[in-house]
N, CA, C and O of each residue as an XYZ file, in Angstrom:
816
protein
N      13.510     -4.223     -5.311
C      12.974     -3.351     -4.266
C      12.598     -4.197     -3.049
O      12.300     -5.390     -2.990
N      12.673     -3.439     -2.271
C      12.134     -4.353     -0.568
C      11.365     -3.714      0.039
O      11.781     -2.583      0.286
N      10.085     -4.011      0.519
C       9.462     -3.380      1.450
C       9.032     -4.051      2.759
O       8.382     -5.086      2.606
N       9.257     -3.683      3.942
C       9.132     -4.068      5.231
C       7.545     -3.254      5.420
O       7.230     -2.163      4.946
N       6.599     -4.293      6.370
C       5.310     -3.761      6.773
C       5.342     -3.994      8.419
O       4.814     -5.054      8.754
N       5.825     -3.253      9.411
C       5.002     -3.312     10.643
C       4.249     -3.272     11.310
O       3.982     -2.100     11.578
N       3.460     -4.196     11.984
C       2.609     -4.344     12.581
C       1.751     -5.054     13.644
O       2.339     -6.041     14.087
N       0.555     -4.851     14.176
C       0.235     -5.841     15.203
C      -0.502     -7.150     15.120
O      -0.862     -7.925     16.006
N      -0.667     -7.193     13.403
C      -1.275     -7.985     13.076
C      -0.730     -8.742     11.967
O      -1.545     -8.997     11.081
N       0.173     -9.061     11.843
C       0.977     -9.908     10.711
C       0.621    -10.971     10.383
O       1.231    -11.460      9.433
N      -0.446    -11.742     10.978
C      -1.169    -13.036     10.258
C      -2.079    -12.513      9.283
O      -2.564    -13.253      8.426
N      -2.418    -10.964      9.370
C      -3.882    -10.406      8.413
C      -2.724     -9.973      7.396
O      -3.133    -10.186      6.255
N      -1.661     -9.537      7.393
C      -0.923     -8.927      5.465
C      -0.580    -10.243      5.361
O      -1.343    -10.789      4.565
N       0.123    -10.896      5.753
C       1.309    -11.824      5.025
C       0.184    -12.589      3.868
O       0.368    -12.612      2.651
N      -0.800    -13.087      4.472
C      -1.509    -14.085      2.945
C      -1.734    -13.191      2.087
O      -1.924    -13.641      0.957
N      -1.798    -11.800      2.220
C      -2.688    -11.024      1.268
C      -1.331    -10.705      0.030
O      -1.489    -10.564     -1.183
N       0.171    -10.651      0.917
C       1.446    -10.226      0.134
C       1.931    -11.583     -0.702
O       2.791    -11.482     -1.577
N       1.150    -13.208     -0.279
C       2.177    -14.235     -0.563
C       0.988    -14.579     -1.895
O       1.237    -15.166     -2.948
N      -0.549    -13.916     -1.374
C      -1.445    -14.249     -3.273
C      -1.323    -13.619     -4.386
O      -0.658    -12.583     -4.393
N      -1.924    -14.089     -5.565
C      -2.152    -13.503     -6.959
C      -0.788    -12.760     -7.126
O       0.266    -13.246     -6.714
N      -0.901    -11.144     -7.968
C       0.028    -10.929     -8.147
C       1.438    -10.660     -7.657
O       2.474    -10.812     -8.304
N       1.265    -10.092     -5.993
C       2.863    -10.242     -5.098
C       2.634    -11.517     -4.667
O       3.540    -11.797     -3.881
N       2.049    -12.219     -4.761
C       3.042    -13.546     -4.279
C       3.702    -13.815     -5.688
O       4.910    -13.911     -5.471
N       3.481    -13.960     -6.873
C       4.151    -13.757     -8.118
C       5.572    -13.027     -7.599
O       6.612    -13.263     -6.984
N       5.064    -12.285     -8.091
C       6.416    -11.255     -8.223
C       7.294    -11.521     -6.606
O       8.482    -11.307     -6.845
N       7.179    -11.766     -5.632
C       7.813    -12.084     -4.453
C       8.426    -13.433     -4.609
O       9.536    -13.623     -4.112
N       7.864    -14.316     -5.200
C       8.595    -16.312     -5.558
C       9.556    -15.458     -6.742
O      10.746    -15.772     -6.700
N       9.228    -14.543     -7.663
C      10.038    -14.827     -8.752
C      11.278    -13.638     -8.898
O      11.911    -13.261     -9.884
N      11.338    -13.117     -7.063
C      12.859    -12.557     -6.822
C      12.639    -10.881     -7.307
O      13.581    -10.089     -7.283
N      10.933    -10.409     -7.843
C      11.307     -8.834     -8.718
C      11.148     -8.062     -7.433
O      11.688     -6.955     -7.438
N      10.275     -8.556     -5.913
C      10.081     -7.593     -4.777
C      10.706     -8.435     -3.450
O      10.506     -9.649     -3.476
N      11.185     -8.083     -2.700
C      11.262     -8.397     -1.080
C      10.469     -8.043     -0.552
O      10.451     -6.830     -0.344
N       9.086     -9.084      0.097
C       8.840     -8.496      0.830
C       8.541     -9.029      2.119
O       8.353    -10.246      2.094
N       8.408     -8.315      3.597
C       8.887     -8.881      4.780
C       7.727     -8.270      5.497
O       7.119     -7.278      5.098
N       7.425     -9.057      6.776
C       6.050     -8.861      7.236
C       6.981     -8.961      8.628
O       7.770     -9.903      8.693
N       6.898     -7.886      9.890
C       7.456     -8.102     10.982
C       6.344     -8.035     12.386
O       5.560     -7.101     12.216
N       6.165     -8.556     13.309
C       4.901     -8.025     14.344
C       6.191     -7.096     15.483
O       7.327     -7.325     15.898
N       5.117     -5.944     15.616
C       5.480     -4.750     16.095
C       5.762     -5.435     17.788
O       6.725     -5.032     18.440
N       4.970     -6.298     18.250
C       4.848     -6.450     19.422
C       6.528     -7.671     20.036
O       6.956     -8.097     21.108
N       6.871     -7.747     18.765
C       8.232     -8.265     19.056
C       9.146     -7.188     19.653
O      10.174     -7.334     20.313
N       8.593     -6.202     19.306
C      10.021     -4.952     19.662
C       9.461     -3.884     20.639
O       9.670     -2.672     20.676
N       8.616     -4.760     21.493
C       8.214     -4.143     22.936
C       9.041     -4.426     24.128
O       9.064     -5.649     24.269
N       9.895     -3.695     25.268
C      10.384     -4.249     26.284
C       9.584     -4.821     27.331
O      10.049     -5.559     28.199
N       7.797     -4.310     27.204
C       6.497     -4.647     28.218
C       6.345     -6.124     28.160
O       6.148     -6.619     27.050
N       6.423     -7.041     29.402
C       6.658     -8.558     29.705
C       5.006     -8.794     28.811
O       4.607     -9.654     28.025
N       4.489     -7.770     29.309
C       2.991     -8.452     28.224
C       2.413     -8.129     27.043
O       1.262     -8.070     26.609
N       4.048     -7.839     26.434
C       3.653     -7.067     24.948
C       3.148     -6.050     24.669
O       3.310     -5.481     23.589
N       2.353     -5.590     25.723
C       1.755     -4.187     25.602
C       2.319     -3.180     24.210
O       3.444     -2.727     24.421
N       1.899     -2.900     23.267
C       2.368     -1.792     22.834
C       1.605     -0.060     22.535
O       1.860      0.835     21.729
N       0.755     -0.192     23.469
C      -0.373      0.870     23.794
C       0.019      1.314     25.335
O       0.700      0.684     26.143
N      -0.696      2.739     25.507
C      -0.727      3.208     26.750
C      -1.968      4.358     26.488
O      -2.448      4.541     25.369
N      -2.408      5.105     27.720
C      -3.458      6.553     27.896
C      -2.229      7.342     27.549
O      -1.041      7.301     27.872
N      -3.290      8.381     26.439
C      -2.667      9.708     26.344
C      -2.682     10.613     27.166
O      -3.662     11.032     27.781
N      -1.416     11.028     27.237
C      -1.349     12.391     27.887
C      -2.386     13.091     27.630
O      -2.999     12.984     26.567
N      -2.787     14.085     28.791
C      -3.873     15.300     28.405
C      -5.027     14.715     28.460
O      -5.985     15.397     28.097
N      -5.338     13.021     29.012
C      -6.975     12.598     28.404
C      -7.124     12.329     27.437
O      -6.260     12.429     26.565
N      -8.440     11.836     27.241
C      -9.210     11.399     25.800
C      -9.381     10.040     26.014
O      -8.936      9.366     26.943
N     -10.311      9.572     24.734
C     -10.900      8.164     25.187
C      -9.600      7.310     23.893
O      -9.063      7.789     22.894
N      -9.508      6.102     24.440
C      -9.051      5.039     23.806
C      -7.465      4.898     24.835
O      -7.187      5.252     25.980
N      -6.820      4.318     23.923
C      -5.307      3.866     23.908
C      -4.606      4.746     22.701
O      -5.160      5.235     21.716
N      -3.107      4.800     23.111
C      -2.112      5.253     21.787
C      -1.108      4.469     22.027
O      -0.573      4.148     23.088
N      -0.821      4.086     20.559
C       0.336      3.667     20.668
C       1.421      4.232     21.017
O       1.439      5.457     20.901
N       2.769      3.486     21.596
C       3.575      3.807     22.178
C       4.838      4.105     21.312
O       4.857      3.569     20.204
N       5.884      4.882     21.667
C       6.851      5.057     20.232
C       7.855      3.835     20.154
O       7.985      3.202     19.106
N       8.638      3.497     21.429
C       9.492      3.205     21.388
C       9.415      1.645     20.659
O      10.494      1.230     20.234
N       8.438      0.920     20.517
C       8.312     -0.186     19.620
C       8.385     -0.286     18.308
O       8.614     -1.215     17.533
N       8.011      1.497     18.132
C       8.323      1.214     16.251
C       9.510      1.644     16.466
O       9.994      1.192     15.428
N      10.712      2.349     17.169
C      11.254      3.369     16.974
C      12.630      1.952     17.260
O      13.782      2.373     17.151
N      12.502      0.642     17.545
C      13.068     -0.012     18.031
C      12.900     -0.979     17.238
O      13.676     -1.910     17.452
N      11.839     -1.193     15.994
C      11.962     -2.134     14.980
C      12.354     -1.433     13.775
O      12.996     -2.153     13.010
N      12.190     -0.416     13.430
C      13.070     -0.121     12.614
C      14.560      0.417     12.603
O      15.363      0.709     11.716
N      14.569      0.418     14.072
C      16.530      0.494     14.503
C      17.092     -1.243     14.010
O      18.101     -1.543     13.372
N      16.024     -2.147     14.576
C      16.614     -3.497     13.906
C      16.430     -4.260     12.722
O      17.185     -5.154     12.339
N      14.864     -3.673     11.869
C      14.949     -4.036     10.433
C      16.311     -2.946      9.882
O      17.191     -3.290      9.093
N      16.251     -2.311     10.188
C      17.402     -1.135      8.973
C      18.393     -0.484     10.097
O      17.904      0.499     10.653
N      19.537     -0.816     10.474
C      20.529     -0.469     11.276
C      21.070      0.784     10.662
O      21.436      1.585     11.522
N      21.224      1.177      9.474
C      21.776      2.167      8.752
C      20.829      3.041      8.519
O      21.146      4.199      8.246
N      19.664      2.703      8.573
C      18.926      3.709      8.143
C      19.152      4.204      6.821
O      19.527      5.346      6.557
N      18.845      3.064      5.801
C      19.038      3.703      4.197
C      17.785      3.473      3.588
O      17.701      3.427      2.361
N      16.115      3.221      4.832
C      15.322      3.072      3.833
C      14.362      4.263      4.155
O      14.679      5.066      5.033
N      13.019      4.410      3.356
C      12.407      5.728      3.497
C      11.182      4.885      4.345
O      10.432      3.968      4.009
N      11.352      5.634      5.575
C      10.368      5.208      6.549
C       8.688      5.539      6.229
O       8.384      6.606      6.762
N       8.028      5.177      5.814
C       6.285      6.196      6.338
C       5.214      5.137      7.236
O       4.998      3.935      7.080
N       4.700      6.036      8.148
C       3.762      6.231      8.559
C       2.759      5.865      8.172
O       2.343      7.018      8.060
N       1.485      4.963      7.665
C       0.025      5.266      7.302
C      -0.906      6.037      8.202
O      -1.308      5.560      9.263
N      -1.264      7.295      7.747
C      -1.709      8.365      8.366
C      -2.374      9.013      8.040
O      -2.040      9.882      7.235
N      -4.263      8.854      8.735
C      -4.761     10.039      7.963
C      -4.620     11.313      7.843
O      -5.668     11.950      7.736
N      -3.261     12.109      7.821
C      -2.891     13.259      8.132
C      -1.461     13.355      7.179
O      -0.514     14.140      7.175
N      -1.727     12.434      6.572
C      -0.057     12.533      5.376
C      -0.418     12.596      3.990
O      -1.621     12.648      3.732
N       0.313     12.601      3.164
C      -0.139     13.092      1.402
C      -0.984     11.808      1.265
O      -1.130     10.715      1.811
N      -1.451     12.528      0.254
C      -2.219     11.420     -0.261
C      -1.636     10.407     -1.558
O      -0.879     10.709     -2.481
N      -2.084      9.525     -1.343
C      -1.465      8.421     -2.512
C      -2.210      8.605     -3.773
O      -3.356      9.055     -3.767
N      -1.709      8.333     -4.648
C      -1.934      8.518     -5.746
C      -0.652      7.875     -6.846
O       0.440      7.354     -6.619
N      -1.362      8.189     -8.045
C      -0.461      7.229     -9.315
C       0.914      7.933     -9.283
O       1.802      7.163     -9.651
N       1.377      9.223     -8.939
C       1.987      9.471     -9.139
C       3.254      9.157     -7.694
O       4.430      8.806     -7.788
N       2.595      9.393     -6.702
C       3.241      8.614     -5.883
C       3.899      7.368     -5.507
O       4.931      7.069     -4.907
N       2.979      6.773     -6.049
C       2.975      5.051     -6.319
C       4.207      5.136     -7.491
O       4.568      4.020     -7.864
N       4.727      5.985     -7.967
C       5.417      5.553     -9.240
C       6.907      6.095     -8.343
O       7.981      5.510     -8.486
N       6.767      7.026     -7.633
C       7.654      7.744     -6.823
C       8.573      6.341     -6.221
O       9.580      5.732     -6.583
N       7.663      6.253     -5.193
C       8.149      4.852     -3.976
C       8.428      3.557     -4.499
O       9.162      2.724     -3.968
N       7.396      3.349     -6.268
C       8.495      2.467     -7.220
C       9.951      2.535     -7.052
O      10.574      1.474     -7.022
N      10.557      3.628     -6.942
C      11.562      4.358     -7.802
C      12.818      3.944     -6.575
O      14.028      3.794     -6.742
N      12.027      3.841     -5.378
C      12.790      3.821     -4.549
C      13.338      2.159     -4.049
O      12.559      1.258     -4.362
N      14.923      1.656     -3.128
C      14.941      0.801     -3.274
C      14.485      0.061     -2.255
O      14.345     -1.156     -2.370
N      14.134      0.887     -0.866
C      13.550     -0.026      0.035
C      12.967      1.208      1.253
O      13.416      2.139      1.922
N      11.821      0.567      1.029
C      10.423      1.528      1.887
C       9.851      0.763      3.232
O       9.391     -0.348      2.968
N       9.794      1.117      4.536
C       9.546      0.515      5.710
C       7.923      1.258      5.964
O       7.777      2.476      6.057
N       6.845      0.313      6.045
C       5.684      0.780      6.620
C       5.041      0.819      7.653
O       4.822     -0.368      7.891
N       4.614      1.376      8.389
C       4.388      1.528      9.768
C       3.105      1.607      9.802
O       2.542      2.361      9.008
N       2.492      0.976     10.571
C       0.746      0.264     10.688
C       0.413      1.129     11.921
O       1.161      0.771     12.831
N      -0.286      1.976     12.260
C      -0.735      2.169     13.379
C      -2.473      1.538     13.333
O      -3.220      1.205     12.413
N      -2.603      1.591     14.784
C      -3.652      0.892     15.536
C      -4.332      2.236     16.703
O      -3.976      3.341     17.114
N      -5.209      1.524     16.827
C      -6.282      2.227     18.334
C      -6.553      3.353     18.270
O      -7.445      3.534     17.441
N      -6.070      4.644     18.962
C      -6.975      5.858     18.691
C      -5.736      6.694     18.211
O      -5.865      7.916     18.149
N      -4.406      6.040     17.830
C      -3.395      6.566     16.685
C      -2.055      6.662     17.132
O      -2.022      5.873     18.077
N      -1.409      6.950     17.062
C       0.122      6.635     17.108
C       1.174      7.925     18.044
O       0.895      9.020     17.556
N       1.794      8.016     18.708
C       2.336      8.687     19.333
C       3.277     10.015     18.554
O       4.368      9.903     17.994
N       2.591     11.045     18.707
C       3.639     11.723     17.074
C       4.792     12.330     17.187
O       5.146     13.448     16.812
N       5.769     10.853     18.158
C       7.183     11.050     17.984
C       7.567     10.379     16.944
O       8.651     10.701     16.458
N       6.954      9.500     16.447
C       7.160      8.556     15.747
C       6.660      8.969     14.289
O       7.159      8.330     13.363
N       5.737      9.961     13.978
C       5.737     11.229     12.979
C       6.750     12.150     12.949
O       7.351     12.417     11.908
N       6.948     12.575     13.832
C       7.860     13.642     13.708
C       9.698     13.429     14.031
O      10.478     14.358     13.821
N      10.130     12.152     14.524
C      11.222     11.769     14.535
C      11.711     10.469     14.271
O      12.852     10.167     14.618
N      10.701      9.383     13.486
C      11.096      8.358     13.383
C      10.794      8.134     11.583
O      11.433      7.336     10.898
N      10.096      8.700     11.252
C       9.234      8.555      9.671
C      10.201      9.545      8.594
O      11.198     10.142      8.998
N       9.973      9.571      7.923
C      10.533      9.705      6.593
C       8.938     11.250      6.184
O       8.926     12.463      5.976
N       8.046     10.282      6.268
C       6.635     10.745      6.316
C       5.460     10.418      6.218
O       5.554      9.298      5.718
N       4.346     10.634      6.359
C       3.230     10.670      6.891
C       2.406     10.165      5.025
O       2.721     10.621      3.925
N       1.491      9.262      5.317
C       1.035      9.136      3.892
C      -0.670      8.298      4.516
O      -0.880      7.652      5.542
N      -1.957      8.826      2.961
C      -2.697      8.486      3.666
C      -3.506      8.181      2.311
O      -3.532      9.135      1.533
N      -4.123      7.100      1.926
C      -4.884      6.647      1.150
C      -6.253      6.805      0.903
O      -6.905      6.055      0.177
N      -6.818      8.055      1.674
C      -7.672      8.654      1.477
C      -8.333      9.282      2.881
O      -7.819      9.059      3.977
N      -9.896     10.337      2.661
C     -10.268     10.655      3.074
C     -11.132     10.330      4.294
O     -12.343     10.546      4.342
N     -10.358      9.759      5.335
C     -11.680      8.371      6.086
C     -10.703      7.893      7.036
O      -9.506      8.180      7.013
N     -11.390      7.012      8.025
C     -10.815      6.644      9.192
C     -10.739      5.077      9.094
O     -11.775      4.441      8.902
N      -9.195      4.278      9.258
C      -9.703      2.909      9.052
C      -9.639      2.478     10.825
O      -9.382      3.309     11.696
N      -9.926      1.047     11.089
C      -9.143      0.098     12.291
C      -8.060      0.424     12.790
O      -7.833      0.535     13.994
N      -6.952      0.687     11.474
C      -5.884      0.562     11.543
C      -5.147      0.771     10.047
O      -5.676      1.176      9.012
N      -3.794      0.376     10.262
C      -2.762      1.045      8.597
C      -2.482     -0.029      8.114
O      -1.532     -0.020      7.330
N      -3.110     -1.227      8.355
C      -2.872     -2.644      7.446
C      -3.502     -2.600      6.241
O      -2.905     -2.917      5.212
N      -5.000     -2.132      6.248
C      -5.781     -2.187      5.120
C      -4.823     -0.735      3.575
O      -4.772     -0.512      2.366
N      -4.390     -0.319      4.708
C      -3.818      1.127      3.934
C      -2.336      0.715      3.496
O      -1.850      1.213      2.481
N      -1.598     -0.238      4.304
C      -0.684     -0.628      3.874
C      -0.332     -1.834      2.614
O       0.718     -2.125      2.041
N      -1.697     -2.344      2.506
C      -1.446     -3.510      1.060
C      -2.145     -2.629     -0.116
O      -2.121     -3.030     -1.280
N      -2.750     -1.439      0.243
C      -3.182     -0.494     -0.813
C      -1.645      0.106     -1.531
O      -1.373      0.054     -2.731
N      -0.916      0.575     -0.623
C       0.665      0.955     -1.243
C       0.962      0.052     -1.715
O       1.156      0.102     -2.929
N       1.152     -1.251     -0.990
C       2.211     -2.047     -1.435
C       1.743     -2.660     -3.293
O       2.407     -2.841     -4.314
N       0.259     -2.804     -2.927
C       0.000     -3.218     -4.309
C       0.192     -2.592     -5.459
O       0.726     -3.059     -6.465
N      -0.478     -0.972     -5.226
C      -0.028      0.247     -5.897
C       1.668      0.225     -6.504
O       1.798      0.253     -7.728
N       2.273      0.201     -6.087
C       3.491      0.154     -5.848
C       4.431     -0.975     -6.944
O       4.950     -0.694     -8.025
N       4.418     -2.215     -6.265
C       5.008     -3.030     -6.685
C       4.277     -3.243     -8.388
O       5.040     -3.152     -9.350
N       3.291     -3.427     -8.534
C       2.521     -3.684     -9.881
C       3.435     -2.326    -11.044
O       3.267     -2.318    -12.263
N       4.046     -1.648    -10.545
C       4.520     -0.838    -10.995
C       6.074     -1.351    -11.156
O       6.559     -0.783    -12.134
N       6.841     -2.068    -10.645
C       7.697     -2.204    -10.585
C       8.571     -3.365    -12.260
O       7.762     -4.152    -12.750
N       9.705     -3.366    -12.784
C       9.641     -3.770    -13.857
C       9.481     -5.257    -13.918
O       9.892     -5.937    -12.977
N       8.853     -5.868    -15.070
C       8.869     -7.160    -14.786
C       7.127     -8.023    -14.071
O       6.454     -9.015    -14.352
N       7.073     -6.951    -13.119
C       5.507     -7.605    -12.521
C       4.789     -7.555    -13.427
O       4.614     -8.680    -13.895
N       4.259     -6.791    -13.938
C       2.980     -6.777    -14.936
C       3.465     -7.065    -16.719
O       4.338     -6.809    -17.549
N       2.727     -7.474    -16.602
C       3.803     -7.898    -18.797
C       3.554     -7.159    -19.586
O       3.593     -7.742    -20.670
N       3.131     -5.452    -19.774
C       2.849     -4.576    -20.584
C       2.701     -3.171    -20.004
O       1.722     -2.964    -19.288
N       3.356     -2.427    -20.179
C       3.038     -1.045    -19.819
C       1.229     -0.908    -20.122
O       0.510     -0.538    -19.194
N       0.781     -1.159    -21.148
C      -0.379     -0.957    -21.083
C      -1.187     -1.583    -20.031
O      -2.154     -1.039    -19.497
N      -0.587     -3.162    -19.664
C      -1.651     -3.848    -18.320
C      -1.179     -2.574    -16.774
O      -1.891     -2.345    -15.796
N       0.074     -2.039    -17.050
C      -0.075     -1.366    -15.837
C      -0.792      0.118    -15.476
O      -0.753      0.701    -14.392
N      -1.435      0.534    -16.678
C      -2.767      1.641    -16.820
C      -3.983      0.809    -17.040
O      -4.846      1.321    -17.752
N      -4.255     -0.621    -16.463
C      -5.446     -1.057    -16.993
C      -6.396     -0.492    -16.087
O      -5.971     -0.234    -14.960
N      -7.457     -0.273    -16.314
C      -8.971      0.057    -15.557
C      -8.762      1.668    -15.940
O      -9.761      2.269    -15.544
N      -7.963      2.431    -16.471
C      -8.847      3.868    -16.964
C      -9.266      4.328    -18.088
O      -9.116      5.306    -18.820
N     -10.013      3.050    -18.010
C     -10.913      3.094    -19.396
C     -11.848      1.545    -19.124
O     -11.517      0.528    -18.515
N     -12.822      1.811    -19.688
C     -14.519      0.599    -19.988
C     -13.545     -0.160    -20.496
O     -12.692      0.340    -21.230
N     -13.542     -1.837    -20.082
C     -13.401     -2.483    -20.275
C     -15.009     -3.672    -20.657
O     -16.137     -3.514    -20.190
N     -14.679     -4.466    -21.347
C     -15.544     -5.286    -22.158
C     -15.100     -6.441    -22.538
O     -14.038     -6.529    -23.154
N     -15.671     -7.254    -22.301
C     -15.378     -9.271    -22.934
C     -17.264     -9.907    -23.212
O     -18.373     -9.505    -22.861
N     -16.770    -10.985    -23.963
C     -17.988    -11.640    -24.794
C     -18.780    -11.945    -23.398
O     -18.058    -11.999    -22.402
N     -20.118    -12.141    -23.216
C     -20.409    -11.682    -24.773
C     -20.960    -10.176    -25.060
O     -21.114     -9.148    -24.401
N     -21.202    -10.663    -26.581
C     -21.140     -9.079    -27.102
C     -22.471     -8.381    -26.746
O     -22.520     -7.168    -26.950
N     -23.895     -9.197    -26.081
C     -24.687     -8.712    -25.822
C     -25.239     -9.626    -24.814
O     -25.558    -10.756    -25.185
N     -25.447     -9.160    -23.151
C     -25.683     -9.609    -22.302
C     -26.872     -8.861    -21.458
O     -26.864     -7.802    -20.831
N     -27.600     -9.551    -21.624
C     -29.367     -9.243    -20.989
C     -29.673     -8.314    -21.311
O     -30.009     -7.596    -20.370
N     -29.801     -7.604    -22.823
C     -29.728     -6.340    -23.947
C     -28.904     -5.414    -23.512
O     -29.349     -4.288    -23.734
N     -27.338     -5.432    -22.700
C     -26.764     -4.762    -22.698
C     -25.351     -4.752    -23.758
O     -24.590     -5.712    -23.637
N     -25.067     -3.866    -24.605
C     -24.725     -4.135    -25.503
C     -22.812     -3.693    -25.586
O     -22.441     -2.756    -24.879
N     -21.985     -4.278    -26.279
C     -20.789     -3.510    -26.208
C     -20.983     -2.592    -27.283
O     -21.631     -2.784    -28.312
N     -20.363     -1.588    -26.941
C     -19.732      0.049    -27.649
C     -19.681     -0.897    -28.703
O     -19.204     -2.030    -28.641
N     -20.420     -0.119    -30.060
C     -20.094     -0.446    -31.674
C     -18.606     -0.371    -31.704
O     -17.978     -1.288    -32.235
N     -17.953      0.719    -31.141
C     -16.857      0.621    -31.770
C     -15.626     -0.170    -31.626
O     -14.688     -0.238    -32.421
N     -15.800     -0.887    -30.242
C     -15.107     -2.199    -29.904
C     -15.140     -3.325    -30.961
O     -14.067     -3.858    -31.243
N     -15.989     -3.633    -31.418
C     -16.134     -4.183    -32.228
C     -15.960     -4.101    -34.051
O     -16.305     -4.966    -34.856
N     -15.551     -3.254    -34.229
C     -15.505     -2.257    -35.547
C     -14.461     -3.334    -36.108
O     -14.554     -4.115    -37.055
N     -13.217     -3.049    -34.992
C     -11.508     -3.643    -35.636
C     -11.066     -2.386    -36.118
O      -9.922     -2.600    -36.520
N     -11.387     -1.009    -36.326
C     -10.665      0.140    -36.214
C     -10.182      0.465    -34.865
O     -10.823      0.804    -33.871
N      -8.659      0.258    -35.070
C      -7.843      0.423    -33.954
C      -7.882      1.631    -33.253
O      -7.860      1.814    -32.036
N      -7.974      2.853    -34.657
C      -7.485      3.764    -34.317
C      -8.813      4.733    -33.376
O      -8.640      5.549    -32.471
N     -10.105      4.266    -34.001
C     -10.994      4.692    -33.411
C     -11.264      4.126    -32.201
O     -12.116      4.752    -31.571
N     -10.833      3.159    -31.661
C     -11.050      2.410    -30.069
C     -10.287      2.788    -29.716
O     -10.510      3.218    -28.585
N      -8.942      2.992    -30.157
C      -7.862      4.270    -29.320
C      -8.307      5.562    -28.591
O      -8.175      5.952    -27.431
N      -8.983      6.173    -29.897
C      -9.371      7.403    -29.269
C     -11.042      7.017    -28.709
O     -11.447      8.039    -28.155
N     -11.711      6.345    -28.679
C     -12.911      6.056    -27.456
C     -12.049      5.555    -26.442
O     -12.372      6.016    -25.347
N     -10.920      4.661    -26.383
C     -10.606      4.486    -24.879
C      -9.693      6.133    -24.638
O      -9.956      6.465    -23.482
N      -9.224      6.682    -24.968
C      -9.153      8.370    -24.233
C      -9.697      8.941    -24.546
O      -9.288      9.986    -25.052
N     -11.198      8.588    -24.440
C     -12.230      9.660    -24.428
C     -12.583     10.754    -25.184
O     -13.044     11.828    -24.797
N     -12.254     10.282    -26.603
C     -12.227     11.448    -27.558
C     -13.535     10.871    -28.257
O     -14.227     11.790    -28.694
N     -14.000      9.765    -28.457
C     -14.759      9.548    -28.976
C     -15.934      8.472    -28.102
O     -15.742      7.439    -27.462
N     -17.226      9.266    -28.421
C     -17.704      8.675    -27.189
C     -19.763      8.481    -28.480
O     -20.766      7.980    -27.971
């Protein structure tokens, strides 16, 4: 799989894509992944890739033709699924994340300032996607939330179907009693079958 991240800030993803587990899986050939700055694919002599919105309002918007002009030159064919990070697109989730697994190459689009020009929603994206309920800086922080989501899913990264459902369920390590807080008896039992059903919540 390959995923492309655009943006205005490509010194803030790239360390976050080259540590721990994607830098793994990126040295050992299971993901592509490519970090591009948006402000390369501006024709403005001073990089500019903001302007005032039409109609008023306070801030800057970004401008289209810079994304609309890096992903004409990351993907000439246009065979990958473009999105947006947008607080105004589906929401992410496990099941999504398993979706955009599935797929072989996903282009992400970072917006900045008081939000993105929505030609670039409505004629440049694939679609609109949003990692929750809330307003960030910007779609960088929202964009290593996919990518991580995502790739950890992919075959090969993680070494067990079970490590790739880890955390929905209490986890516990020694020791077995720390400042009188104690682990679940039944962790400790060695009945498999009963820590099976306490980790899905059947037995509590």
């Amino acid at each position: 799989m390959r995923i492309d991240v655009v943006t205005i800030f490509p010194e803030a993803v790239e360390p976050f894509l080259a540590a721990a587990l994607l830098g793994k899986a990126r040295e050992r050939g299971l993901v592509d992944l490519r970090v591009h700055d948006l402000r390369d694919y501006t024709l403005d002599p001073h990089r500019k890739v903001d302007d005032e919105p039409y109609g008023g309002g306070p801030g800057m918007v970004m401008t289209p033709e810079p994304f609309f002009r890096a992903v004409e030159a990351i993907d000439p064919s246009r065979s990958s699924h473009v999105i947006l990070l947008s607080l105004h697109g589906r929401a992410l989730d496990r099941g999504v994340a398993r979706e955009l697994s599935g797929r072989e190459w996903v282009v992400l689009l970072c917006g900045r300032y008081e939000g993105v020009d929505e030609r670039v929603a409505l004629h440049l994206a694939d679609e609109e996607l949003s990692i929750g309920d809330y307003v960030l800086a910007g779609g960088e922080a929202a964009a290593l939330v996919v990518v991580d989501a995502v790739v950890r899913l992919l075959p090969g990264v993680v070494g067990t179907e079970e490590s790739i459902s880890q955390g929905s369920f209490p986890q516990y390590t020694r020791p077995s009693d720390f400042r009188g807080h104690k682990v679940p008896d039944v962790l400790l039992s060695g009945d498999h079958g009963a820590i099976e059903r306490w980790r899905n919540g059947l037995l509590r």
